[in-house]
SEZA-366418 format. One line per field, with one value per atom (N, C-alpha, C): residue in three letters; chain; x, y, z. Coordinates in Angstrom, 2 decimals. Layout:
<recs>
resn	(ala	...)
chain	(A	...)
u	(X	...)
v	(Y	...)
w	(Z	...)
</recs>
This chain:
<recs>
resn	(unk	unk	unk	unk	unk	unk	unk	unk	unk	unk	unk	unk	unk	unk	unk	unk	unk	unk	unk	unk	unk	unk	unk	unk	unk	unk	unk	unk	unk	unk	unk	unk	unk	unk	unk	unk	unk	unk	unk	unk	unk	unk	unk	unk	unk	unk	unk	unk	unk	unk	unk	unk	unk	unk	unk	unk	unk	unk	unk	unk	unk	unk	unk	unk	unk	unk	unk	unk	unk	unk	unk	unk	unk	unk	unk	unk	unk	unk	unk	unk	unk	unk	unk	unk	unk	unk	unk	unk	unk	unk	unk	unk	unk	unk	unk	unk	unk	unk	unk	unk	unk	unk	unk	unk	unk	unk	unk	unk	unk	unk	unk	unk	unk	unk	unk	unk	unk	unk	unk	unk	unk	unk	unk	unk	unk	unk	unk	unk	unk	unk	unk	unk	unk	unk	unk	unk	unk	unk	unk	unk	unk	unk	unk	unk	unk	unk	unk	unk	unk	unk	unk	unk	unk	unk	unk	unk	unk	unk	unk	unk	unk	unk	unk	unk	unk	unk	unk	unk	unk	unk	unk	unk	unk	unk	unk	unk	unk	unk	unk	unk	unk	unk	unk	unk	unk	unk	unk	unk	unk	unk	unk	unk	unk	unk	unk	unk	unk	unk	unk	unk	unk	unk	unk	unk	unk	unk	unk	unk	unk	unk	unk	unk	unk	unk	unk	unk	unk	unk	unk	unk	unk	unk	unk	unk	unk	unk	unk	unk	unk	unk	unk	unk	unk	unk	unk	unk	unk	unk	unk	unk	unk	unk	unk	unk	unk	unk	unk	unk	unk	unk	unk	unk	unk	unk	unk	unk	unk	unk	unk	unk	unk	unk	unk	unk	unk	unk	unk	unk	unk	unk	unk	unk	unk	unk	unk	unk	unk	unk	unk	unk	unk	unk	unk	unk	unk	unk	unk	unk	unk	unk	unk	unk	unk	unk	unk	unk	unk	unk	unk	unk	unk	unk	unk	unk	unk	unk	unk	unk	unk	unk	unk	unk	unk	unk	unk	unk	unk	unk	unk	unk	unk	unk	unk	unk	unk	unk	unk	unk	unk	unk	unk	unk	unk	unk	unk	unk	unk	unk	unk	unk	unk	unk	unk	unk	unk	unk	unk	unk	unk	unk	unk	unk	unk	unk	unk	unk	unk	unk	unk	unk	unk	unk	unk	unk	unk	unk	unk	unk	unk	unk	unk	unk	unk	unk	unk	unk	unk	unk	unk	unk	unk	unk	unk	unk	unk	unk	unk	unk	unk	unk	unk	unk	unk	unk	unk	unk	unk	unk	unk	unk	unk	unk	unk	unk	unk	unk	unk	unk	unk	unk	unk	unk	unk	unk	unk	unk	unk	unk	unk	unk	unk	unk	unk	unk	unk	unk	unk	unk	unk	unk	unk	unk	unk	unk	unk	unk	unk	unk	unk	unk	unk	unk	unk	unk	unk	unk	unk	unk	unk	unk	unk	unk	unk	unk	unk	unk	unk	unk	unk	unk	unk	unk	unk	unk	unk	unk	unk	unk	unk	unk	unk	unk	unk	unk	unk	unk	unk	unk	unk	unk	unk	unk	unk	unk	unk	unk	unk	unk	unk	unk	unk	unk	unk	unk	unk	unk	unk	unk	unk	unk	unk	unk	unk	unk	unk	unk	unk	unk	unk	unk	unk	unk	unk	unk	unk	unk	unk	unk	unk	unk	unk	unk	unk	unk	unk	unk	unk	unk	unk	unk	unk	unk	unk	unk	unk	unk	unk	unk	unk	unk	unk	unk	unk	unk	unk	unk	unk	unk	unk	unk	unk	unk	unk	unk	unk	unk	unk	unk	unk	unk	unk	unk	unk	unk	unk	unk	unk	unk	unk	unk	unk	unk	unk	unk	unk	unk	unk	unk	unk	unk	unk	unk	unk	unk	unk	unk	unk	unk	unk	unk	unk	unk	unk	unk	unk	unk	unk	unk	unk	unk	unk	unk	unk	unk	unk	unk	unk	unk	unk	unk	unk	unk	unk	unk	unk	unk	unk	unk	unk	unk	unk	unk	unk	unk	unk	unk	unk	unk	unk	unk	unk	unk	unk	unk	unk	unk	unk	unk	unk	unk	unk	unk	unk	unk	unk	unk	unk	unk	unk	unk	unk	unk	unk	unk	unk	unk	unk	unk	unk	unk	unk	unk	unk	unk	unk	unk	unk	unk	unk	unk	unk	unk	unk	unk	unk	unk	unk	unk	unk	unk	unk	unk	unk	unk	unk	unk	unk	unk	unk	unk	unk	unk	unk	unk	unk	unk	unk	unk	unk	unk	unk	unk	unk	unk	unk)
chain	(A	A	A	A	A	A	A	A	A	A	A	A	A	A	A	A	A	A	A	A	A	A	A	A	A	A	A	A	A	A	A	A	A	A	A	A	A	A	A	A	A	A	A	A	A	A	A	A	A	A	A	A	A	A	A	A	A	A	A	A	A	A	A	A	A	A	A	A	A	A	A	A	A	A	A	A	A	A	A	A	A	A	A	A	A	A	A	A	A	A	A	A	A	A	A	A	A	A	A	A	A	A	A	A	A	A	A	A	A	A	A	A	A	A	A	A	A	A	A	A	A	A	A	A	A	A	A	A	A	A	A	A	A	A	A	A	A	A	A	A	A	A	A	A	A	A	A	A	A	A	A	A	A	A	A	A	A	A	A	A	A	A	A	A	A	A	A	A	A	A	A	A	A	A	A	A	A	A	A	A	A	A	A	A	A	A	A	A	A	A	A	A	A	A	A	A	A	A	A	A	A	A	A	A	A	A	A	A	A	A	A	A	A	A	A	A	A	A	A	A	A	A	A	A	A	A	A	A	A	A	A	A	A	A	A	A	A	A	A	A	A	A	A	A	A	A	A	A	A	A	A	A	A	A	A	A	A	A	A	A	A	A	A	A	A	A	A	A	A	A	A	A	A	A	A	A	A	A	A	A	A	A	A	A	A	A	A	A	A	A	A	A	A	A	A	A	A	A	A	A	A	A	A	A	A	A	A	A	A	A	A	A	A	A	A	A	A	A	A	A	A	A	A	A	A	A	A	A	A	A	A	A	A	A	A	A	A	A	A	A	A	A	A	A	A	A	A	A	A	A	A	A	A	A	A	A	A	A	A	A	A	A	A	A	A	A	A	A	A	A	A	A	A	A	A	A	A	A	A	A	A	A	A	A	A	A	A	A	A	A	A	A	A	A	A	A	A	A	A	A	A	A	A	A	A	A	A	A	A	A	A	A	A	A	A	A	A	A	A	A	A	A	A	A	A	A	A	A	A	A	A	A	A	A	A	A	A	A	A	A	A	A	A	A	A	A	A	A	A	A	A	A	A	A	A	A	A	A	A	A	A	A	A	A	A	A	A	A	A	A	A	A	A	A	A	A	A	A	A	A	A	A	A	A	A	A	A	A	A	A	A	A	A	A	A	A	A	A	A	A	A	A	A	A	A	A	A	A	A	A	A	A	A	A	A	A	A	A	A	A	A	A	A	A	A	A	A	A	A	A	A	A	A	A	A	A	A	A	A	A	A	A	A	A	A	A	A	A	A	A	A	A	A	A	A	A	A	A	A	A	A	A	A	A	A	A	A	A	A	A	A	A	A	A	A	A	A	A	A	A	A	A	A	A	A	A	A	A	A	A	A	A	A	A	A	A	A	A	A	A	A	A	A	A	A	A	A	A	A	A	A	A	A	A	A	A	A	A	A	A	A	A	A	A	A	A	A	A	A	A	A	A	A	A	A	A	A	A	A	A	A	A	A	A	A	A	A	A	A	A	A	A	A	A	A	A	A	A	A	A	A	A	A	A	A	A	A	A	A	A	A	A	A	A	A	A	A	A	A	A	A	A	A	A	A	A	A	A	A	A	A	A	A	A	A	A	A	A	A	A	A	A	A	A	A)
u	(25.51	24.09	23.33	24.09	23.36	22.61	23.77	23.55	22.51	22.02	20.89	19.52	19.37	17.99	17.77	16.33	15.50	15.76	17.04	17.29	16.15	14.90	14.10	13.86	13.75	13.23	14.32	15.70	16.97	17.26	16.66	17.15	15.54	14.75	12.96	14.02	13.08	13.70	15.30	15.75	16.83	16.72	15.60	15.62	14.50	14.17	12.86	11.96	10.07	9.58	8.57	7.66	6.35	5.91	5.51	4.18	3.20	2.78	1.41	1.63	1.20	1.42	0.01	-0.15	-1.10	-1.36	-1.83	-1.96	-2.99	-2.91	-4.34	-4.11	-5.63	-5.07	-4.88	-4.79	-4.73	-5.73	-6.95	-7.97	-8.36	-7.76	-8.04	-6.72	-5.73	-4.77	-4.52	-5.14	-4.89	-5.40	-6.83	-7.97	-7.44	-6.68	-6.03	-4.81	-3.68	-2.75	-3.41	-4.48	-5.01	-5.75	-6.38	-7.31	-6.28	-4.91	-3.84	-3.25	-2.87	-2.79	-3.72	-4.63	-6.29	-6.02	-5.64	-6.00	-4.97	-3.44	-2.36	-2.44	-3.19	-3.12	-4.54	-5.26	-6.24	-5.79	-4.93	-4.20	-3.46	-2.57	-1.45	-2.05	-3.06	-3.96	-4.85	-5.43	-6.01	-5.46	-4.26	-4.08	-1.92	-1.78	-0.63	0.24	-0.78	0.08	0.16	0.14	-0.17	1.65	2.34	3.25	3.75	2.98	3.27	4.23	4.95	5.86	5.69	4.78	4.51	3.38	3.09	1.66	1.42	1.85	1.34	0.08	-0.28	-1.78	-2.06	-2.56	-2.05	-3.81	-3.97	-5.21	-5.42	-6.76	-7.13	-8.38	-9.39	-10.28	-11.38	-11.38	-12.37	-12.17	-10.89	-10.53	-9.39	-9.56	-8.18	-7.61	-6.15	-5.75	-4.87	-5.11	-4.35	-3.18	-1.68	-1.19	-0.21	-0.34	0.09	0.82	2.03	3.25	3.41	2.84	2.66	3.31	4.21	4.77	3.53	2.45	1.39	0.04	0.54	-0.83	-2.46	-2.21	-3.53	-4.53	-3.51	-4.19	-5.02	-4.72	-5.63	-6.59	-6.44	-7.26	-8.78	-7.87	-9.19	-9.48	-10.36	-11.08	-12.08	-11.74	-12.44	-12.45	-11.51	-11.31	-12.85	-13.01	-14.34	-13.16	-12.05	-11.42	-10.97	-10.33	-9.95	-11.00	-12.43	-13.56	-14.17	-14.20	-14.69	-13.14	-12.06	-10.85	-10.83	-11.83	-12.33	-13.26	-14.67	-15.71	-15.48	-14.24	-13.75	-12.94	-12.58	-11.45	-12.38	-13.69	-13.85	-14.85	-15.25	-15.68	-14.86	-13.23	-12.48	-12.35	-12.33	-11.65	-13.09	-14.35	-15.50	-15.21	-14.45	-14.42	-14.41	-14.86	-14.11	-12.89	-12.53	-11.48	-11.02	-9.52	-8.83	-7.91	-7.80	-6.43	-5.93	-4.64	-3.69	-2.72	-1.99	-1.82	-0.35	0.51	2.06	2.94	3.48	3.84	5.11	5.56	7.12	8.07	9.36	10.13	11.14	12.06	12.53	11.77	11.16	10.72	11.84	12.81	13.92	14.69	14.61	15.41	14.60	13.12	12.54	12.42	13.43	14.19	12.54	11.70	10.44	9.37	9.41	9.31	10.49	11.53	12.58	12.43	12.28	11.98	10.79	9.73	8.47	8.63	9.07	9.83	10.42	11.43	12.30	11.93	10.56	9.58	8.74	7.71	7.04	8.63	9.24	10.41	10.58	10.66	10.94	9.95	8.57	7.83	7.24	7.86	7.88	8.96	9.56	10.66	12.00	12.22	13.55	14.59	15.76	17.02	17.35	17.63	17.34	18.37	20.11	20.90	21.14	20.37	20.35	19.77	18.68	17.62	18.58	19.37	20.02	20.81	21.17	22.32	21.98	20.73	20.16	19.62	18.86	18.22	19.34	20.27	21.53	21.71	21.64	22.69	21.58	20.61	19.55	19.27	19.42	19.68	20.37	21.94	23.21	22.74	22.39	22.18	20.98	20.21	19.39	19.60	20.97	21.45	21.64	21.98	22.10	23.63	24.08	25.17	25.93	24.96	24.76	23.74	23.72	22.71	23.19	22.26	22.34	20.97	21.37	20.26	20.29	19.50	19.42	18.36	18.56	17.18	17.73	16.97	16.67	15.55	15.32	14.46	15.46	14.64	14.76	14.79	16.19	16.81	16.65	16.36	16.71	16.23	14.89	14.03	15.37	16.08	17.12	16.46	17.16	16.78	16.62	17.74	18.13	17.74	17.16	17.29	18.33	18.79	19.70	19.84	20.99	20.99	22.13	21.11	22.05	22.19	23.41	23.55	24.08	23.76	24.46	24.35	25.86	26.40	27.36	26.74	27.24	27.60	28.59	29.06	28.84	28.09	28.36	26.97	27.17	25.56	26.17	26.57	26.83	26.01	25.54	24.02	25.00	25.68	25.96	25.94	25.76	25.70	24.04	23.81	22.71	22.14	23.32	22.48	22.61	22.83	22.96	21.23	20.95	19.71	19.52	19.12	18.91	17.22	17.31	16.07	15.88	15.15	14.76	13.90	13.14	12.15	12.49	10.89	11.20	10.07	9.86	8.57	9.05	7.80	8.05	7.11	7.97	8.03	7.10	5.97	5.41	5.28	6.71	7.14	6.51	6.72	6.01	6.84	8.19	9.27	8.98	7.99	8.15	7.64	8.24	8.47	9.98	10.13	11.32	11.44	12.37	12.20	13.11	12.98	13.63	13.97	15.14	15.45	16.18	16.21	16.84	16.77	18.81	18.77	19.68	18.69	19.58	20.31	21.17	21.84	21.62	21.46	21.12	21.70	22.71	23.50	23.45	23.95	23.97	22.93	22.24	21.21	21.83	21.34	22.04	21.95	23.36	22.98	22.09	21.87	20.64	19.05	19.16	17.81	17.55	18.86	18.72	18.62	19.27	19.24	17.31	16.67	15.53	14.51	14.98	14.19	14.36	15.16	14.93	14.64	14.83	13.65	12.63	11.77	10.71	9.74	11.03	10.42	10.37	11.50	11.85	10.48	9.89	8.69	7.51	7.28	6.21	4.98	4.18	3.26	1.97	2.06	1.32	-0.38	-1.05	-2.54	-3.30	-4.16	-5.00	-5.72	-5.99	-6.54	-8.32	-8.33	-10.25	-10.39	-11.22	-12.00	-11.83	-11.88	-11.89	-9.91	-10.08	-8.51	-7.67	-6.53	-5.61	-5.84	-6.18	-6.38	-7.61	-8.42	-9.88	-9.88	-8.94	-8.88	-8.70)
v	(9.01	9.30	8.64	9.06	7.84	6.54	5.59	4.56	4.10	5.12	5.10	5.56	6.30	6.69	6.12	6.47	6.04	6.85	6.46	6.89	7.45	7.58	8.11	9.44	9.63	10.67	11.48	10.63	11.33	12.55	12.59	12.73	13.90	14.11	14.91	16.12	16.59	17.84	17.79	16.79	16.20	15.27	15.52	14.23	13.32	13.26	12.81	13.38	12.88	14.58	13.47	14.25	13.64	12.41	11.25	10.68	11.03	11.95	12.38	13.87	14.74	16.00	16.87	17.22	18.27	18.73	19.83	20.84	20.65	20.24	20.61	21.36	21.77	22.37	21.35	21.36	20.32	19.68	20.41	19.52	19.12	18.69	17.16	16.56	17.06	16.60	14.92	14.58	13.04	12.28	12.75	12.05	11.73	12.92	12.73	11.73	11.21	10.42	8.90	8.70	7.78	6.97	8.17	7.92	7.32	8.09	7.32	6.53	6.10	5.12	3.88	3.70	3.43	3.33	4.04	4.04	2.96	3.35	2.76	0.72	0.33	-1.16	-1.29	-0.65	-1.40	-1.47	-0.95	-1.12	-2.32	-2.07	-3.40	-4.62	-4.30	-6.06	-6.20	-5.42	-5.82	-6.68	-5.56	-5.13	-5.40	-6.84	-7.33	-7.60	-8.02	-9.03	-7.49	-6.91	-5.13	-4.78	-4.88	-4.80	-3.13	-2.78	-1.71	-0.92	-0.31	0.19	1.06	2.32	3.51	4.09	4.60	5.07	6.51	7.79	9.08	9.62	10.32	10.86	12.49	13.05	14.51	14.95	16.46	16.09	17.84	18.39	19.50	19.88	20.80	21.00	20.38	19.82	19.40	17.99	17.42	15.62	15.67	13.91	13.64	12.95	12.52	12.14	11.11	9.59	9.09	8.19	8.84	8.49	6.79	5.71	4.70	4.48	3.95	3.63	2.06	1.46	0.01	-0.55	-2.02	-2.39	-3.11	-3.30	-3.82	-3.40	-1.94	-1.27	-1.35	-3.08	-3.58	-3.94	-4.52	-5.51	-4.56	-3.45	-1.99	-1.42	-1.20	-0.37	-1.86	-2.98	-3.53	-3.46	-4.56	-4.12	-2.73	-2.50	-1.04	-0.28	-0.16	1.07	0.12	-0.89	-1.05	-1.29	-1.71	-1.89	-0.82	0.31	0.97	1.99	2.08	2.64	1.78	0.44	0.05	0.61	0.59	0.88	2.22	3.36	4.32	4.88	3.86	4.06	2.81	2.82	1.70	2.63	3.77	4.52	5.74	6.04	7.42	7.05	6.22	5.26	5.40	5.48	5.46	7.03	7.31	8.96	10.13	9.42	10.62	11.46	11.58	12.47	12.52	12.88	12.61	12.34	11.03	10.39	10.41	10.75	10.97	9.63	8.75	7.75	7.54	8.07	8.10	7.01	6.68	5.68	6.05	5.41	5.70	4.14	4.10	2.69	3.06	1.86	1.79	1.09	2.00	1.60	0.44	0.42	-0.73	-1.39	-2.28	-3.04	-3.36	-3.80	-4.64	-3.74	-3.16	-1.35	-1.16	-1.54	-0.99	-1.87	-0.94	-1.84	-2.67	-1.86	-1.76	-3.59	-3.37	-4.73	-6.05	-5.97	-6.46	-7.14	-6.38	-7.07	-7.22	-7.44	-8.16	-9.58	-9.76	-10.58	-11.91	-10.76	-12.02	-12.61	-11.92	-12.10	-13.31	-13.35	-14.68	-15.66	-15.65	-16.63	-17.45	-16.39	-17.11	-17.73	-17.51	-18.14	-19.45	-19.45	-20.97	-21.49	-21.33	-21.99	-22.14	-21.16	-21.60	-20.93	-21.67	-21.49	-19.67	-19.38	-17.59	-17.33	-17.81	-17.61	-17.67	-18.45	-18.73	-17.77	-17.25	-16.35	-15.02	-14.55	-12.96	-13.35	-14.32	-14.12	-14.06	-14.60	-14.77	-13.31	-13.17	-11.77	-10.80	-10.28	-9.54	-10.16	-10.46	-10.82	-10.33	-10.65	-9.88	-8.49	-8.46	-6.45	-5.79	-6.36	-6.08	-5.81	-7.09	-7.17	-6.71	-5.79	-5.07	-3.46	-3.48	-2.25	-0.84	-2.00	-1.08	-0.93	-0.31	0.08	-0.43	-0.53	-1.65	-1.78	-3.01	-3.51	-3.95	-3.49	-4.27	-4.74	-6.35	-6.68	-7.27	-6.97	-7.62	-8.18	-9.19	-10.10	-10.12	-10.49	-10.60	-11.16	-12.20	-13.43	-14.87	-16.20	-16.81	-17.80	-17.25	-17.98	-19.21	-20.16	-21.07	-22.27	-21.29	-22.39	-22.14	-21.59	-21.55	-21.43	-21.42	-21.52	-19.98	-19.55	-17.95	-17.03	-15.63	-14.64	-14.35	-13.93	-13.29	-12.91	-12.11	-11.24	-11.45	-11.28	-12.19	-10.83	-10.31	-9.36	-9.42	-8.85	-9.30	-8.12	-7.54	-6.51	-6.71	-6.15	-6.26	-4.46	-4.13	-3.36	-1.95	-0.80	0.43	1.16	1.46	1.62	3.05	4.37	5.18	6.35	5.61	6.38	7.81	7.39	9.71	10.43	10.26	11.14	11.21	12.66	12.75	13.10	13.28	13.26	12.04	11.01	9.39	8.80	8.53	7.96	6.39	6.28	5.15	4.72	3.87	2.77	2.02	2.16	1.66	0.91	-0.60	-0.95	-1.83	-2.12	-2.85	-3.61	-4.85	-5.69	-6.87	-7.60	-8.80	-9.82	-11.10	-12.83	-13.62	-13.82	-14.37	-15.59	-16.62	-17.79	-18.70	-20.09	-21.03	-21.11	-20.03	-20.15	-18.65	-17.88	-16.28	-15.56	-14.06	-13.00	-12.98	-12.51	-12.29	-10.95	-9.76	-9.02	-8.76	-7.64	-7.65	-6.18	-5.91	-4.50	-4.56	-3.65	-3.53	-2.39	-2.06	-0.78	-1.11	-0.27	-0.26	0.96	0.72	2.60	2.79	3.32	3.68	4.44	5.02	5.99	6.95	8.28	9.60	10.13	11.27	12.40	13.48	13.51	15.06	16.23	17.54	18.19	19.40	19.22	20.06	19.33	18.24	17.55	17.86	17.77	18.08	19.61	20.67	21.82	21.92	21.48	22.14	21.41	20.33	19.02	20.28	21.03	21.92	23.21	23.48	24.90	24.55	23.44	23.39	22.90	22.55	22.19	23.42	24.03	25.90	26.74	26.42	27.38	26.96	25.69	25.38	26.19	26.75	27.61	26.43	25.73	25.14	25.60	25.11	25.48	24.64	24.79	23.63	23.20	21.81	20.72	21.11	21.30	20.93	21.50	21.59	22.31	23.63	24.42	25.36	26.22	27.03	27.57	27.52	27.18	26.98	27.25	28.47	29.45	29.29	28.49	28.21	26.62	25.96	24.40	24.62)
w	(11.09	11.16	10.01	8.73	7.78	7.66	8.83	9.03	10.03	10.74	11.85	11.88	10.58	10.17	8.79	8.75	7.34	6.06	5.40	3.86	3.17	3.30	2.44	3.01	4.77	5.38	5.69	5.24	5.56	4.35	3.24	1.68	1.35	2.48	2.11	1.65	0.58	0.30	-0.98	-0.80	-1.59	-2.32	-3.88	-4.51	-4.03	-2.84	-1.84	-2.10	-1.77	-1.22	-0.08	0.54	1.25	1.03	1.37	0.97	1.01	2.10	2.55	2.00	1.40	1.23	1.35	2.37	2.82	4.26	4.49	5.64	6.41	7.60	8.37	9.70	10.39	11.80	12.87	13.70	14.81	15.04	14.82	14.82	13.68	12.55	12.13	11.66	12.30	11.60	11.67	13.47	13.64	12.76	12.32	11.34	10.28	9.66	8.38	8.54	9.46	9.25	9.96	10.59	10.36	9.37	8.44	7.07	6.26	5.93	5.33	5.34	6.73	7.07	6.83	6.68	6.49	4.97	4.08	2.72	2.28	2.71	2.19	3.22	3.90	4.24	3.22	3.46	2.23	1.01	0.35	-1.43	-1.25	-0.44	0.02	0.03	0.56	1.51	0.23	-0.46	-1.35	-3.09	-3.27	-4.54	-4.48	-3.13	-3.11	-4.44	-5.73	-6.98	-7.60	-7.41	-8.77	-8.17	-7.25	-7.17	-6.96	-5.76	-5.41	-4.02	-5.00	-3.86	-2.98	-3.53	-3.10	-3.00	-2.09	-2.39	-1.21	-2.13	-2.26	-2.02	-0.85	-0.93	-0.75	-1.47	-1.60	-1.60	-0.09	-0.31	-0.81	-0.78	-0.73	-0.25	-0.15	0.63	-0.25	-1.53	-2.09	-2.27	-2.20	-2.59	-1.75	-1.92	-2.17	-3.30	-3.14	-4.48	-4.17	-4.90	-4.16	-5.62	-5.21	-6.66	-5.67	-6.77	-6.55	-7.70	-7.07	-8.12	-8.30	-8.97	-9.64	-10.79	-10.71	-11.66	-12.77	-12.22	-13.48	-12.67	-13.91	-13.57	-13.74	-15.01	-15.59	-14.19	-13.85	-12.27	-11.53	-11.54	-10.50	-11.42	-12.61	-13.48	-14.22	-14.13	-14.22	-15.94	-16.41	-17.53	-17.98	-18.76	-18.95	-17.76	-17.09	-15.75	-14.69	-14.99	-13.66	-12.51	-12.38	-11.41	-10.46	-11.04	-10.44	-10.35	-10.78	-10.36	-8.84	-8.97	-7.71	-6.68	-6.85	-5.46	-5.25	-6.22	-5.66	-5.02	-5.32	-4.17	-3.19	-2.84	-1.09	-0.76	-1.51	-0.31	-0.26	-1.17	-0.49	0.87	1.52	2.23	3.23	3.08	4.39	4.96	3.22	3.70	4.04	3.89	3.12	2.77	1.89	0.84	-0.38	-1.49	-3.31	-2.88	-4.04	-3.90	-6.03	-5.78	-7.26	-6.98	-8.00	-7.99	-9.24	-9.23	-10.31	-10.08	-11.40	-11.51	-11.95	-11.60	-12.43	-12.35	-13.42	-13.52	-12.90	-12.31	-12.11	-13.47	-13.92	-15.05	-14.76	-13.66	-12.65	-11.83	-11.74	-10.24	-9.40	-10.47	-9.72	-9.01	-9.17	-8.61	-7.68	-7.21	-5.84	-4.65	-3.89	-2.49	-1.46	-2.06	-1.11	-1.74	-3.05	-3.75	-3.65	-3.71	-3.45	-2.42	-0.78	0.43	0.40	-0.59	-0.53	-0.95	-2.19	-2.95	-2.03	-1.17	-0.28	1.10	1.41	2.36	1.84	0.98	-0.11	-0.27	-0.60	-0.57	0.77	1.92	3.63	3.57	3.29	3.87	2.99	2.31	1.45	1.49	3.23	3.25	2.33	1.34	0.92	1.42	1.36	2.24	2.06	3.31	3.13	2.84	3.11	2.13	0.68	0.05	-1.24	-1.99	-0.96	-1.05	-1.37	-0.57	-0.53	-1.66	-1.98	-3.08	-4.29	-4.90	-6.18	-6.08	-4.80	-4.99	-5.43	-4.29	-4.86	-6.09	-7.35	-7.99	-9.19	-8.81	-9.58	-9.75	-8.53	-8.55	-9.42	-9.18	-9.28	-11.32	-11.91	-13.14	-13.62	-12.77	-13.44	-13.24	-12.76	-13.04	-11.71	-10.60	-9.66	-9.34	-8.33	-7.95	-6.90	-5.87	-4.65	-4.08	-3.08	-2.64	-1.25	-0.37	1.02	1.75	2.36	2.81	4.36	4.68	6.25	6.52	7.40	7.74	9.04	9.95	11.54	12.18	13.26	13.59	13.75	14.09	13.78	12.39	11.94	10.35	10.25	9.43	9.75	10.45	11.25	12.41	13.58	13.65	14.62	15.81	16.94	18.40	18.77	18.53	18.84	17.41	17.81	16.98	16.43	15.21	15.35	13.40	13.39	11.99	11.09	9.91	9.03	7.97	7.20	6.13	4.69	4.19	2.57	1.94	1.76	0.91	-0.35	-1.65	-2.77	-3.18	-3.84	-4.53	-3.51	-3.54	-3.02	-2.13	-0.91	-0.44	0.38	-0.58	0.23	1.14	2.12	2.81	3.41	3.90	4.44	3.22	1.72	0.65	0.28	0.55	0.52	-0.99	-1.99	-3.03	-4.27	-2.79	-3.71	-3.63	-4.48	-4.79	-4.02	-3.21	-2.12	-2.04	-2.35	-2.41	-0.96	-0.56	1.24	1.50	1.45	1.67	3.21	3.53	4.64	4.85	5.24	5.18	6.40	6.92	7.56	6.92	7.08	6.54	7.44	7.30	8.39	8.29	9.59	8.95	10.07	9.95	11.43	12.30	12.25	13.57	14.02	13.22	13.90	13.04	13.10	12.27	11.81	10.42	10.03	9.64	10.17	9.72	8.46	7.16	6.23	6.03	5.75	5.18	3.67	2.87	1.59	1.33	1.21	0.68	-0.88	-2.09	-3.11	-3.46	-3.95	-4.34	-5.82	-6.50	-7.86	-8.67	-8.27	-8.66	-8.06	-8.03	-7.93	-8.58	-8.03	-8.74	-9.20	-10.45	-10.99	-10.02	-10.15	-9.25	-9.69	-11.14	-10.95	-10.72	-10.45	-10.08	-8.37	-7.78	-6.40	-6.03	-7.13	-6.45	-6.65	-7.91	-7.99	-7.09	-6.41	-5.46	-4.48	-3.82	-2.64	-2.75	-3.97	-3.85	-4.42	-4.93	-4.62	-3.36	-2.20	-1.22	-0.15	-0.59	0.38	-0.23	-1.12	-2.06	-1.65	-1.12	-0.82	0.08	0.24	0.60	1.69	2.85	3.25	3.09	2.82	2.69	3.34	4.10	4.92	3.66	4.13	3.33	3.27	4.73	4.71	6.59	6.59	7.87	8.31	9.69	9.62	9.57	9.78	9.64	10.48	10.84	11.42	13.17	13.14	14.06	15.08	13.96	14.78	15.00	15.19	15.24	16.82)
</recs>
């Protein structure tokens, strides 16, 4: 089963938690995973070189909040904060609502599977040889301190005639252990023979087991609260 679902959504509750974290009734709940959806391609499309992996939106009945995990957090915040003051009046615009954006740097880049297959995506599409590509990448990983690394690409490789999938596994990627710390990204290469698709999983070690026991009772404690409109009951 490991091997057939998404390592991040496999692990919620274990070391994992939400991207999206908040409550609504049915009637607005669609609004709200479209707005996010909506929030998280405008950062990406905008704010590509800031080097972001993640992006968290946690709302409540008065804001939202939108925390982004960035390897150069200068690039978003801008001189004297005018930057990341203008990427807050463009999202409260998507969301109408007060908009909060926090900022958290990433301590590894090279450790985030999600940057990684961004990385080796800009590489396909400047044409360089995509084997050469997985191996420098793996080898980079490997020496910035991971455990293992696996990568897959799928499309036409190569300019090849036929689709087909190419993999590259270094050292340990144990996905049925759910309290192994697994890095998951996934992106597509948009090359002049196609789409390429890309996956990368890194392993990072093991999580302490008191990091995981308190990762699930704070997710067993959680108390849902609607975000914004009327109450559950009246949606």
């Amino acid at each position: 089963m490991g091997h057939k679902v998404n390592p991040i959504g496999f692990r919620i509750g274990i070391g994992e938690d939400w991207r999206s974290r908040w409550y609504a009734s049915k009637k607005h709940f669609g609004r709200y995973v479209v707005e996010d959806e909506k929030v998280r391609q405008y950062v990406k499309k905008n704010y590509r070189f800031a080097g972001i992996p993640r992006i968290d939106i946690e709302r409540t009945r008065e804001q939202v909040t939108v925390i982004l995990y960035t390897a150069r957090p200068g690039i978003i915040i801008g001189r004297k904060g005018a930057e990341i003051d203008r990427l807050k009046d463009d999202l409260e615009k998507i969301v109408s609502s007060e908009v909060q954006v926090r900022i958290k740097e990433v301590e590894k880049p090279e450790l985030e599977a999600q940057l990684v297959s961004e990385g080796i995506g800009e590489q396909l599409q400047k044409r360089s040889p995509f084997r050469r590509v997985l191996k420098r990448t793996a080898e980079n990983v490997m020496q910035a301190g991971a455990k293992g690394i696996k990568i897959q690409l799928g499309g036409r490789l190569g300019g090849s005639e036929m689709a087909r999938r190419e993999r590259l596994v270094n050292g340990e990627i144990p996905l049925h252990t759910l309290r192994a710390d697994i890095s998951y990204g996934f992106t597509e290469a948009k090359t002049t023979y196609g789409h390429i698709g890309i996956k990368v999983w890194i392993y990072r070690g093991e999580r302490p087991e008191k990091e995981v026991r308190r990762a699930a009772h704070a997710q067993a404690d959680q108390v849902p609260q609607e975000s914004a409109g009327p109450n559950p009951g009246q949606g």
